[in-house]
N, C-alpha and C positions, 0 to 999 in steps of 0.2 A: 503558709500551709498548702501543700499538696493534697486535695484532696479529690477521692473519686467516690462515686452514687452506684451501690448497688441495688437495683429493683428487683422485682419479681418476674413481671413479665409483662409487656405493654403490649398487650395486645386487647385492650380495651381500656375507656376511657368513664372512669368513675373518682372517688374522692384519693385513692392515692394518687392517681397520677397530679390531679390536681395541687396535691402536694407538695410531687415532682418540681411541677413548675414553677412552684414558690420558690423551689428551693434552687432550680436553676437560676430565677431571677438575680438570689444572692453570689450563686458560686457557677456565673453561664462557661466558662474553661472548665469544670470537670467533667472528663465522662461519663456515663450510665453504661455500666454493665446490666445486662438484662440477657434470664434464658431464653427470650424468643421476643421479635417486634413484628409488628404489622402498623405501617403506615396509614394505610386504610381506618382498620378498625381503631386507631387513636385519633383519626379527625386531622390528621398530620403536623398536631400541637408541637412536636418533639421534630422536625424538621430541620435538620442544619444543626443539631446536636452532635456527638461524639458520640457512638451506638453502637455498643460491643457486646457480640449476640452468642452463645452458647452450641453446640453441635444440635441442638434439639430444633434450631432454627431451620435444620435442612430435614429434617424428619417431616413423615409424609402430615397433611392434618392437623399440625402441631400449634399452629397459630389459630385455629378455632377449638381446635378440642386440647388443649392444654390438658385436665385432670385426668385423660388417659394417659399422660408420662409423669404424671407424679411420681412413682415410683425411681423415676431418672432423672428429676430434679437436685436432689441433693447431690449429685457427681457432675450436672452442670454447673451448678453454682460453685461448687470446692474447684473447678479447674479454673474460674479465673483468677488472671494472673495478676494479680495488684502490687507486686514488690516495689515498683519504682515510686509508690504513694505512700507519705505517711501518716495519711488520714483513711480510715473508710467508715463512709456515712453509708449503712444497708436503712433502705427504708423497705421494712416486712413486716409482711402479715402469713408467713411462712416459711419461705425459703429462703429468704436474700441476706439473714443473719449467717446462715451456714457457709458464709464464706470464709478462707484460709486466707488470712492476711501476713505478711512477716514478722518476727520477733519483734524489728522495731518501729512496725507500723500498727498506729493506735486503730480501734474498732469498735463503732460508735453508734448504737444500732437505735432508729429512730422506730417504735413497736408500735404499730396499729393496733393489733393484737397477738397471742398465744394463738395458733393456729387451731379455729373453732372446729374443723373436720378430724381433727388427732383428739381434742379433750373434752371437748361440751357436748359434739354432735357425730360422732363418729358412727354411731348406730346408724344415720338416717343417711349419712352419706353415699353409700351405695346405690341407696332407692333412688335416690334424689335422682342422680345422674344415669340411672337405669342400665347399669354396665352389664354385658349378656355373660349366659355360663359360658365357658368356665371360670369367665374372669370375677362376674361377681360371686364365686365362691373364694377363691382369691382373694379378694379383697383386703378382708378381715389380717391375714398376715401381712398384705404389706402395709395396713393401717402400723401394724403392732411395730415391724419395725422402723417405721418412718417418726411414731413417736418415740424409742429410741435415740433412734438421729437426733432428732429436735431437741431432746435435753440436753446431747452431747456437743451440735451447733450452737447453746445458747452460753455455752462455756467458754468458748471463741470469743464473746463482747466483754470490752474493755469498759464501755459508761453504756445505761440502760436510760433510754426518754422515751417516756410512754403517753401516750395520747390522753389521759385522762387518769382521774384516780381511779377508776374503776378497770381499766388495766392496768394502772399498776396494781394493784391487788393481784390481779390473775399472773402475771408476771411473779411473782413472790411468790405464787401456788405451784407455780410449775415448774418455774426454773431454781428457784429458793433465792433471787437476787433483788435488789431494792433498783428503786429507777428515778428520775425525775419527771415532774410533769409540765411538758407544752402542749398546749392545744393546740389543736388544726387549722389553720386558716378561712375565714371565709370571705367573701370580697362585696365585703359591705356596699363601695362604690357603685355596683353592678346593680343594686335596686335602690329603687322610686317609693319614698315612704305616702302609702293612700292613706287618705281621709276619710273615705265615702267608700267604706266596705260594700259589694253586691248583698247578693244571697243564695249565697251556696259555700259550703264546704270545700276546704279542698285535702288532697293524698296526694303527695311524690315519690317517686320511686323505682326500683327495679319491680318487678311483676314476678316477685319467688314468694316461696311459703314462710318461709320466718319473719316478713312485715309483717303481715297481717292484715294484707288489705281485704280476706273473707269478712273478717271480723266487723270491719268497717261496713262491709258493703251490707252485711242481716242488719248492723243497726242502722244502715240509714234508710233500707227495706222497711225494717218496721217504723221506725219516727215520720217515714214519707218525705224528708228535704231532702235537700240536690245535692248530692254529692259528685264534684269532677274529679276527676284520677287521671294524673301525667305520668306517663312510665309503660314500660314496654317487658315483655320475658315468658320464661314458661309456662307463666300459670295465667295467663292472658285469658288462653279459652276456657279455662274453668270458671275463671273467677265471672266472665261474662255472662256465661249462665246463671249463675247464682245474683246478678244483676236483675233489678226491678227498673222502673222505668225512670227513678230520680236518678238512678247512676250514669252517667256518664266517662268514656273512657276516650283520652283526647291522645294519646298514644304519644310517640317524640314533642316535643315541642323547643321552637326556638329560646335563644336566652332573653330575650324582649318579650315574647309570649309568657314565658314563665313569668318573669317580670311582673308581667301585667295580672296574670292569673291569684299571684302571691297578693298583689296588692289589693284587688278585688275580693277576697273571700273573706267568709266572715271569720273564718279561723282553719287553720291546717291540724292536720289529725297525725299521729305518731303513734301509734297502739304496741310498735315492736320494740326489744330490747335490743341497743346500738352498744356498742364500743366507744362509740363517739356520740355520731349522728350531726348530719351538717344541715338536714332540711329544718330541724326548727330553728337555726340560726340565718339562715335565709330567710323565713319567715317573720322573723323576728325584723329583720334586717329591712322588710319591706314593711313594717312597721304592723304585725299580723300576731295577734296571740296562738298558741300553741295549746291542743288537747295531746296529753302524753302518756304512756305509762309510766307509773313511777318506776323506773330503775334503769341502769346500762348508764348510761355516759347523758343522759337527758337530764337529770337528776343535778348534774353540776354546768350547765346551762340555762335552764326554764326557772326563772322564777317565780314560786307557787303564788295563785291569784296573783301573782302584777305581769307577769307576762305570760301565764298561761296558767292552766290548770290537770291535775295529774289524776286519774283513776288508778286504783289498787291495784285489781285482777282482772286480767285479758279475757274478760267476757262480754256479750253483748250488753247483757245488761248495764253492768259498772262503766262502759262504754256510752250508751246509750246518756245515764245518769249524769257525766263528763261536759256530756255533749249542750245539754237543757242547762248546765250550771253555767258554763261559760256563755250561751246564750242571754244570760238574764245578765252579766256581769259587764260593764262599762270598761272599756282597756285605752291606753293612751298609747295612741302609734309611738310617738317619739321616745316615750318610756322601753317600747320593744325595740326600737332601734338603737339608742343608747347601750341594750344588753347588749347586740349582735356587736356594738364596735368594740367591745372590751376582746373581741375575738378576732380583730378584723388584719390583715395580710401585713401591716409595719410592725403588729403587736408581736405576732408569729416570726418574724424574721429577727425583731429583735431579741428575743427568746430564745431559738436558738441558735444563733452567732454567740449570747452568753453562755447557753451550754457547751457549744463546743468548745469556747476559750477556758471552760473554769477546769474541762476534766483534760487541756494538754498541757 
């Protein structure tokens, strides 16, 4: 099998690339087509790879502000040239399905999700990123035709593998197409199962509005215990002030800090709806119960009272409530680490090397 990786964009280092790597592990001779790379901003993980980068790559800006070329993404991604291949694996959570592959090269698209800015959250999109007039009037049409494109790029895949059942569902809303499901990998190895929880709470994460680490931070204001929060982003200085004296905010941290952080708390908090979500499987993994909300991709990970516990609705209170029940509750580390391997990097690879052999 000739086979090439097409991504989104590497210009930041979060759970696809992570992926990435898994999957270069399995298949380190194929390329990665990708519309734009920055060295830098991926930690230089992908170094010594095959890294074929798109015209957007010499556009001014383009490597940090990426979603001001959305609009030129789908004409990046359709010009590459993959005919000499007769596999293409796109791993996207957007664009990198929309690639044009040949008649008789197959197209194999591994779906993080149905891109959340076209169909769940497209109102808030604009705000979010604060794009000036005229462009945020703007906007709104090139939302409209971009999901367009998107139904008409999902028509391009030949076998659908979706990160969880909860996208596949979303998959089958949008596109009308059925998928298989692999999970994501997580690299059980990389944590140290503790015995001797501290006393504090912990939050991982990017620092945007749809975690919810507000939410987190009123409840652990009002109950008064320690809450630490690793993660870094735009709503850093917000969420700061809305910070009481238990919170804590420890910003980047190493993979042996995290480590250690995971393993010491008395439980990690998860309040947002994931697609996936790989921090309670970390968690899990360092032998650490999980407070959740019930739904998103957490739902077919966490299991209720043995390795964590789920609130309803994304309110302080029902939060709060989460918080006191799983405190009174006894958890067995090894029992939470046992979940995480059911997840763990040989599970994942052997997964999909059977996917792709069953749909050529």
């Amino acid at each position: 099998m000739k086979l090439a990786i097409v991504h989104e964009y590497l210009n930041q280092y979060g759970g696809a690339e992570r992926v990435l790597q898994v999957l270069l592990a399995l298949f380190p001779r194929a390329p990665i087509f990708t519309t734009l790379y920055d060295r830098t901003l991926t930690g230089g993980v992908f170094e010594g790879h095959d890294i074929r980068t798109s015209f957007l790559q010499h556009l001014p800006f383009a490597r940090r502000w990426h979603h001001a070329y959305s609009p030129l993404m789908p004409l990046a991604v359709e010009g590459f040239d993959t005919r000499s291949f007769d596999t293409v694996l796109s791993v996207s959570a957007s664009f990198a399905k929309g690639v044009i592959p040949s008649p008789q090269t197959r197209h194999i698209c591994y779906c993080l999700t149905p891109p959340r800015f076209l169909w769940d959250d497209s109102q808030r999109f604009v705000q979010r990123f604060g794009y000036p007039f005229p462009v945020g009037k703007l906007a709104p049409l090139a939302l409209s035709y971009l999901r367009v494109w998107d139904v008409q790029a999902a028509q391009r895949v030949d076998q659908w593998i979706a990160i969880s059942e909860f996208v596949r569902r979303r998959i089958g809303k949008y596109y009308g197409k059925d998928a298989t499901v692999v999970y994501p990998p997580v690299n059980v190895g990389k944590f140290t199962v503790s015995h001797a929880p501290g006393e504090y709470w912990l939050m991982v994460g990017r620092l945007v509005a749809y975690k919810n680490f507000d939410l987190a931070i009123q409840a652990f204001n009002r109950l008064g215990w320690p809450l630490k929060i690793v993660g870094t982003g735009v709503e850093e200085r917000r969420l700061r002030t809305l910070a009481g004296p238990a919170i804590e905010f420890l910003g980047a941290v190493s993979d042996e800090r995290l480590n250690e952080l995971y393993g010491n708390a008395r439980a990690v908090l998860f309040p947002q709806e994931e697609d996936f979500g790989i921090v309670p499987l970390e968690a899990m993994a360092a032998g650490r119960p999980v407070i959740a909300f019930r739904g998103g991709g957490a739902i077919e990970t966490i299991v209720d009272r043995i390795t964590g516990v789920f609130f309803e609705e994304q309110s302080v209170e029902e939060l709060m409530a989460a918080v006191d029940r799983s405190s009174r509750m006894k958890w067995l580390p090894t029992v939470c680490r046992g979940q995480a391997e059911r997840f763990d990097i040989p599970v994942f690879q052997r997964k999909i090397e059977a996917a792709l052999i069953s749909g050529s």
